[in-house]
Each structure stands twice: as structure tokens, then as C-alpha cells.
N, C-alpha and C positions, 0 to 999 in steps of 0.2 A: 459367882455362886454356882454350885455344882447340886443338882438337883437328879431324885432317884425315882424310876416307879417304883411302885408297890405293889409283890405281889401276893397274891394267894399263896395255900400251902402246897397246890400241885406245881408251881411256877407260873400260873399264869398272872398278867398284871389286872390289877384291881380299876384301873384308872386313875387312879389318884397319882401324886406324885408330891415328894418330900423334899425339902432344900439338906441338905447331908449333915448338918450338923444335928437338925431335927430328927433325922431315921438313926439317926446314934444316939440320942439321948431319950428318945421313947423305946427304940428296939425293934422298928416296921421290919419288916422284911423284906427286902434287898434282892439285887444280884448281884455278880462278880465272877471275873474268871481267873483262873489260877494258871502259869503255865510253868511247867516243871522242864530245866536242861538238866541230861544227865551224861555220863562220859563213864569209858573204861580208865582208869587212871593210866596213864600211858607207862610208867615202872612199873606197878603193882598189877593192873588187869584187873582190879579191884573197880566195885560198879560206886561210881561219884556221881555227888549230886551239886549243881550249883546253887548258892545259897546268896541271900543278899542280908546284909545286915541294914536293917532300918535307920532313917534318920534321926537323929534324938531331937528332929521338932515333930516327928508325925504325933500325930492327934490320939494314936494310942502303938501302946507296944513298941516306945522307942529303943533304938539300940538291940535288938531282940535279931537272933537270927530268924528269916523266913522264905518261903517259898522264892524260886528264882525270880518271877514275874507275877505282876498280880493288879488286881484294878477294880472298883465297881464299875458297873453297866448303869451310864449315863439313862436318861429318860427320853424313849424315843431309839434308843440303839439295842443291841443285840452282842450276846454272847464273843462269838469268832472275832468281829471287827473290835472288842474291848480287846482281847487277847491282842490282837496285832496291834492296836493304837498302844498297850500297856508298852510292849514289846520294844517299840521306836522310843514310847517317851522316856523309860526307865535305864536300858540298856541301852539303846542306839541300833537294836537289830531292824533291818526293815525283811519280815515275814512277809511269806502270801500264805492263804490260807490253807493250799495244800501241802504246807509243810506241818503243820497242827495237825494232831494225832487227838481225836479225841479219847478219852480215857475211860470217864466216868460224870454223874455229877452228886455231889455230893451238899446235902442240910446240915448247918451247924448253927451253933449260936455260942458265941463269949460274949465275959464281960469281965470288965476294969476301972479301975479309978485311976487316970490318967489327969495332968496339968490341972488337980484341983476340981475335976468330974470325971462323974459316972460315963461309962460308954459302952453301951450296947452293942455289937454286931449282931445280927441276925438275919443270914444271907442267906442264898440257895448258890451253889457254885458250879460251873462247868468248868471240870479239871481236863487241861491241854497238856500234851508233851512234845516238843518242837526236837522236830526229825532233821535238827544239824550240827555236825562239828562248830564248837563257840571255844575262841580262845578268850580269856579274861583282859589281855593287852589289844585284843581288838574293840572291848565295850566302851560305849560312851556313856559313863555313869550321871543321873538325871541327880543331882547334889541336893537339890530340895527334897528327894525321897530314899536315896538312898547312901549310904557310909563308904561301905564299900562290898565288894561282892567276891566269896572264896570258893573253893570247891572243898567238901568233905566228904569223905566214905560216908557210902550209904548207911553201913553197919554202925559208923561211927554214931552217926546223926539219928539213927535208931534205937542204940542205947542212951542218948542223953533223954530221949524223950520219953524214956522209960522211968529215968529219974527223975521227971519233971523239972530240968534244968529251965530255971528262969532265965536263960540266954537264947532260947529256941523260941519262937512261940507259933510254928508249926502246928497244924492241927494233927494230932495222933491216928487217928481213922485214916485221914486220906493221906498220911506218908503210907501208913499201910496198905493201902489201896496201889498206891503209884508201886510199891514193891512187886505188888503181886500184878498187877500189869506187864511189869517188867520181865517178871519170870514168866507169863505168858507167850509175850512176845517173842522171846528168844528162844522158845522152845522148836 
């Protein structure tokens, strides 16, 4: 059983803590971190993002493209170490923490009717961007969470979610967010 703190609406934790199936079907507030790979397309020069598409047993948003890496923050842990724990068990990268780029953090909240219930997210997230070349034939895909994992233009991946393509389920805010990071950086 996979158990969350709970926290306030600044981030901080409340003391309490939820078993994960309970902070999804009330809607507590959470943490999690997101960690975004991105690449120049090696033809094109065009800025890609890696993408993972979900399991069709996750517990919500199955089959759905989404963020490269991602995870709640267990009860008792912290942001960075969720990033790098996600990182091993999803992908197979093994991170240290100076290669995480912090970016942002970012409040959201979905919700869905998944397997027959409702499901709440309602997380506070610290967005990472992992500062290394990743070939796709080097990962070692975690099958219980994920299908498989492709790279798309960012462009690309920014119009779909403009049409609200039920195959993305990307938060809209923080693809923009990681865009406009990006063009920071590189300036």
C-alpha cells in the first residue's frame, strides 16, 4: 500500500497521511514530481520531447500520452529523491540529483471516471528537466506503468493539446511552462 502526506495549499505537509487510493477518491492534496527529457531531433534540429504513453491498467488516464517521468512523493520523502526513484523505476535511468534542473512548481487539479470511479488528482508538483542525452533503445521500460515511450516535436505535441486531443493527457499550463524554460535556457 502506497501511502501520501497531505498537504496544505502552500506545500507544506499537514501531518496527516492517505493510503493513495483514498487521496484519489476524496481529492487531498498531494505531491509529485514531473521530470521532462527533451532532445534536438537529430534530422530536423527541431526541439522533441519524450513522451511516455501510460499503461492501460493505470488507475487513471490509461493509454494517454504524458510526461516523460512522473511519480507521487511517498509519505516521509521529498521532491528530488521521487524524481530520481521515478526515473530508475520507469525508465531505467539511474540520475543523481545534479543532473535535475529545476524548472518550476506547479498546482493543478484533474479529474476522471476511470475503471468504474471517480478520480481526483489534486497535487502541488515540482517540474525537473534531466540535463542528458537519452536514447529510447537504451530505456528499460517499467511494463506495469508504462506501453511504450516515443519522442515528438514539441510543436507537435503543443498543437494537439490545443485541440484537446484525448490521447495526450499532459497538463496544458506546464507544457507551457517547460517551453518557455526552454527558450530561456537557450538564450
Amino acid at each position: 500500500m502506497e501511502f501520501f502526506d497531505i498537504l496544505n495549499e502552500d506545500g507544506s505537509k499537514t501531518g496527516e497521511s492517505m493510503e493513495r487510493e483514498a487521496v484519489h477518491a476524496s481529492g487531498a492534496l498531494h505531491a509529485t514530481s514531473h521530470i521532462w527529457i527533451v532532445r534536438s531531433d537529430p534530422k530536423s534540429g527541431k526541439l522533441q520531447v519524450l513522451l511516455q504513453r501510460r499503461s492501460r491498467n493505470k488507475d487513471s488516464f490509461p493509454l494517454c500520452l504524458d510526461t516523460s517521468s512522473a511519480g507521487h512523493v511517498e509519505s516521509g520523502g521529498n521532491f528530488i529523491d521521487t524524481a530520481i526513484r521515478e526515473l530508475y523505476e520507469e525508465l531505467g535511468i539511474k540520475a543523481e540529483e545534479k543532473e535535475l534542473i529545476f524548472m518550476f512548481r506547479l498546482r493543478s487539479h484533474k479529474e476522471g471516471y476511470f475503471h468504474g470511479r471517480q478520480f481526483v488528482d489534486n497535487q502541488i508538483s515540482n517540474i525537473y528537466l534531466l540535463n542528458r542525452e537519452v536514447e529510447i533503445s537504451d530505456l528499460s521500460l517499467q511494463k506495469s506503468e508504462i506501453e511504450e515511450v516515443v519522442w515528438q516535436d514539441y510543436d507537435y505535441v503543443w498543437e494537439r493539446l490545443g485541440y484537446r486531443d484525448t490521447k495526450y493527457c499532459i497538463n496544458r499550463e506546464e507544457f507551457t511552462k517547460l517551453g518557455d524554460f526552454l527558450v530561456k535556457l537557450n538564450r
